[in-house]
C-alpha positions in Angstrom: 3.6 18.4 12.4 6.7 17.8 10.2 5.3 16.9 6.7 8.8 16.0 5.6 9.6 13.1 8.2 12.3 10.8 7.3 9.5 8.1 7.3 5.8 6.8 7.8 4.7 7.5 11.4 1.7 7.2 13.9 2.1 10.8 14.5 1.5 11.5 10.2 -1.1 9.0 9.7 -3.4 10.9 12.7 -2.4 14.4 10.9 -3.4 12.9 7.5 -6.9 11.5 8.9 -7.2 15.0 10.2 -6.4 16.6 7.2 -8.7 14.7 4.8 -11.6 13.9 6.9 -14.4 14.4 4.6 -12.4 13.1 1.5 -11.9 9.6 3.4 -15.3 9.8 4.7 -16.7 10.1 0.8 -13.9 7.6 -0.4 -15.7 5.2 2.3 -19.0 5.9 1.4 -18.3 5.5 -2.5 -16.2 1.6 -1.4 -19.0 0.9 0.0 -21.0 0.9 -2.4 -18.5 -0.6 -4.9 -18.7 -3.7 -2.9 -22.1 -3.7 -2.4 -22.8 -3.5 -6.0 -20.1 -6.4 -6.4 -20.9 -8.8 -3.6 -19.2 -12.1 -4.2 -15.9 -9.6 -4.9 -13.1 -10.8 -2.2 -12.2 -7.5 -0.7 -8.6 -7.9 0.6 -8.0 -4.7 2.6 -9.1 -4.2 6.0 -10.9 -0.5 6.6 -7.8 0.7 8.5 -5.3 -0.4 6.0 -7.0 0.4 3.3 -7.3 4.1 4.9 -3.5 4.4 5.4 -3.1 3.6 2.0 -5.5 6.2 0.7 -4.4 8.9 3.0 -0.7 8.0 2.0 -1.6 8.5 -1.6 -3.2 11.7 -0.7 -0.4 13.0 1.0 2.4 11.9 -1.6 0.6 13.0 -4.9 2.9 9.9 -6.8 2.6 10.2 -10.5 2.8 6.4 -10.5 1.6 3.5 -8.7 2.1 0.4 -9.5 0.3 -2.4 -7.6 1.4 -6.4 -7.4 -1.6 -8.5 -7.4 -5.1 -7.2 -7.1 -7.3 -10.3 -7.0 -10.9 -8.6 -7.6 -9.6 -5.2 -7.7 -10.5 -3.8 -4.1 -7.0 -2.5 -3.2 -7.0 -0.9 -7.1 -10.4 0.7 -6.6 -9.3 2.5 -2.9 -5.8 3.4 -5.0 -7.4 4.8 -8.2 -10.0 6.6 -5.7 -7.2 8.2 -3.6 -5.8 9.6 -7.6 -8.8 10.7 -9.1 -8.8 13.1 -5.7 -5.7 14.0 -6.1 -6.4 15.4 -10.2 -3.1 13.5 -11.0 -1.4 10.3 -11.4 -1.4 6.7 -12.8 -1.4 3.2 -11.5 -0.4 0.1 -13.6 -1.8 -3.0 -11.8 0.1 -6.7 -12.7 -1.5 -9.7 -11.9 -1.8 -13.5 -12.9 -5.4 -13.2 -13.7 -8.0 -10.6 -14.8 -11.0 -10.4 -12.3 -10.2 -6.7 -11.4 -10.7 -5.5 -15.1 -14.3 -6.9 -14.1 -15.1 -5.0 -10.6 -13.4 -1.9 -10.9 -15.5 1.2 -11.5 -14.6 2.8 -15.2 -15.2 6.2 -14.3 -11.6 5.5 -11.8 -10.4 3.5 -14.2 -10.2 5.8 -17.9 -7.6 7.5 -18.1 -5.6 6.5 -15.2 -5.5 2.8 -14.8 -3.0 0.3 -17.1 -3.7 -4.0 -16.0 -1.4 -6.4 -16.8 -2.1 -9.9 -17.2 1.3 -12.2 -15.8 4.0 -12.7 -14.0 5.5 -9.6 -12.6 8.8 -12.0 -12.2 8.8 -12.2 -16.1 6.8 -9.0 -17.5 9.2 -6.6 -19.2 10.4 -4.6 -16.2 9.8 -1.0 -17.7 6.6 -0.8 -14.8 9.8 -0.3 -12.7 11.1 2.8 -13.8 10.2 5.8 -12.1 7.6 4.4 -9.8 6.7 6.6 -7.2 4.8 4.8 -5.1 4.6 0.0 -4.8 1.9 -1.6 -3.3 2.8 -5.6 -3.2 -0.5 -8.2 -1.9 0.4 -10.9 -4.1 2.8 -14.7 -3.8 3.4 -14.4 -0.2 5.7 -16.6 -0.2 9.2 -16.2 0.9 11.1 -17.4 -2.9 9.0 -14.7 -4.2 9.7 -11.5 -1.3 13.5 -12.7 -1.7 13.1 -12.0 -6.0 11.8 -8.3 -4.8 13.9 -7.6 -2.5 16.9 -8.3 -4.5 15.6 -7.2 -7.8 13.0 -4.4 -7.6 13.7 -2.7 -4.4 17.4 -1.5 -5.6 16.1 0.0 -8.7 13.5 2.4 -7.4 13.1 5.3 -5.4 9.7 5.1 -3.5 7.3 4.7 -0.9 6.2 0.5 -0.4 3.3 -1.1 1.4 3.5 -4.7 1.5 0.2 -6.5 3.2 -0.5 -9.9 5.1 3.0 -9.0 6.9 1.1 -9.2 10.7 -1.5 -11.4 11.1 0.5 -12.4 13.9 2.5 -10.6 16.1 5.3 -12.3 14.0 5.7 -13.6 10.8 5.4 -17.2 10.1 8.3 -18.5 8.8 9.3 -19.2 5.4 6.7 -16.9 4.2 7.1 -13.3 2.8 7.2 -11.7 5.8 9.6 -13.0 7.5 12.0 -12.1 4.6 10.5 -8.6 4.1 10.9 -8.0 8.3 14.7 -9.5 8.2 15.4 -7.0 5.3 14.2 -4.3 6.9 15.8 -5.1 9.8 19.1 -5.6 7.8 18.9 -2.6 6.3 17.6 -0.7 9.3 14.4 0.8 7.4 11.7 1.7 9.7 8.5 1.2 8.9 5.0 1.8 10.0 1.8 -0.7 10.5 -1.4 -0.4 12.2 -1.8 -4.2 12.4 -3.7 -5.1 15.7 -2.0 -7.8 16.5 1.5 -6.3 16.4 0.9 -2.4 17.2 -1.6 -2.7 19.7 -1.1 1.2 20.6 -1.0 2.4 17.5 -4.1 1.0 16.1 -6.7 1.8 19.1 -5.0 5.2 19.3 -6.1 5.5 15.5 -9.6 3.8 16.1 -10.2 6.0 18.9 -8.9 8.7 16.2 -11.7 7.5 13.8 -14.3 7.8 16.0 -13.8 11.3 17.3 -13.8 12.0 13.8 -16.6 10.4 12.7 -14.8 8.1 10.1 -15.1 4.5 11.5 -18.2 3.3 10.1 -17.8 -0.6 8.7 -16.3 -1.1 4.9 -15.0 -4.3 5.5 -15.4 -6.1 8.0 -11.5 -7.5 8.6 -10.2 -6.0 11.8 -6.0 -7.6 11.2 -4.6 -4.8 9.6 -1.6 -6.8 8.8 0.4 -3.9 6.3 3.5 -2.2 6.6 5.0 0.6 5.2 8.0 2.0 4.2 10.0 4.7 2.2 13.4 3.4 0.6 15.7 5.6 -1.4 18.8 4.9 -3.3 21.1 7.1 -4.5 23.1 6.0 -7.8 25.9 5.2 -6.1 24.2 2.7 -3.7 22.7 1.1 -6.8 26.0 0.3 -8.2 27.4 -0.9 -5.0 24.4 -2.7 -3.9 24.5 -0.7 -0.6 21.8 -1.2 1.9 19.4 2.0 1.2 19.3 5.7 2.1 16.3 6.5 4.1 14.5 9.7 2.5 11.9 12.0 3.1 8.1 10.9 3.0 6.7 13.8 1.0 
């Protein structure tokens, strides 16, 4: 397999769950007993998803993360589990309100983990520099995918997952994903998602995947999938121009 495809495939999300097996099979095991020990927490990823995102993480090693809108904290816990395995690495969380600062488990949180109470539309902006690696489950409406697509996605250099993209096998319109699908579109970015109502193939080939491998016991019990994701790059000289971006390595 070619660890240094140009961008998130089926083919590298099976090598990945190959890979780390028994280090997703523990992260499970230890998020499900975070939710269990938190049981009126609204857990937002689906088991799939939320295993793309950890074996992503896995695979990238980003010294940052930064995550938009984390409701209770159950797509920060499966992030800050996927770092502490790694040894390395730091996510700042932004969000309107604090319920994750209540559910998520101190031992991932010390030492890794920044929150940040508001807006991320009005926040200083210094989470943006150097970010490695964007995880975006927050407004999904489309006034607020059109403010990052035009003002965080041409100042970094990372990889993105953006959820509630496929609940349908199209996006409804006038929401976020129907912006974030035109712009990659536009811009001709490929992306992956497992979402079961879009990649049909792609997500039984990955349950039947889970099953040979003995990884697709119940978390949570969502079965949409509805993330994408995506690796954007722009060189300096795109930024200035405002060019459409460079599609780089996933490494």
């Amino acid at each position: 397999m070619e660890r240094t495809a140009n961008q998130v495939t089926l083919d590298l999300v099976c090598s990945l769950y190959r890979e780390h097996t028994e280090a997703l099979r523990a992260a499970k095991d230890a998020q499900r007993a975070h939710r269990r020990a938190h049981p009126t927490m609204k857990t937002q990823l689906d088991d799939v998803e939320a295993e793309i995102t950890y074996l992503l993480l896995r695979q990238l090693r980003p010294e940052k993360v930064v995550e938009i809108g984390s409701l209770h904290g159950w797509s920060t816990s499966w992030i800050l589990r996927a770092l502490a395995d790694n040894g390395s690495g730091g996510l700042t969380t932004i969000d309107l309100i604090g319920n994750a600062t209540k559910t998520v488990p101190h031992a991932l949180a010390k030492g890794r983990w920044e929150f940040r109470q508001g807006d991320a539309r009005t926040l200083a902006a210094d989470w943006l520099s150097d970010v490695d690696y964007l995880f975006i489950d927050a407004d999904h409406g489309a006034r607020f995918a059109r403010w990052y697509l035009a003002d965080v996605f041409p100042k970094i250099d990372a990889a993105v997952s953006v959820h509630d993209v496929f609940h349908r096998g199209t996006p409804l319109p006038f929401t976020e994903g129907t912006e974030v699908v035109r712009w990659l579109g536009k811009t001709q970015t490929p992306y992956f998602t497992a979402a079961r109502a879009r990649a049909k193939h792609a997500y039984a080939r990955l349950n039947e995947l889970r099953r040979g491998l003995g990884v697709d016991s119940i978390v949570h019990t969502g079965r949409d999938n509805p993330m994408i994701y995506f690796r954007i790059h722009r060189s300096v000289d795109a930024r200035l121009t405002a060019g459409g971006p460079e599609v780089a390595p996933f490494r």
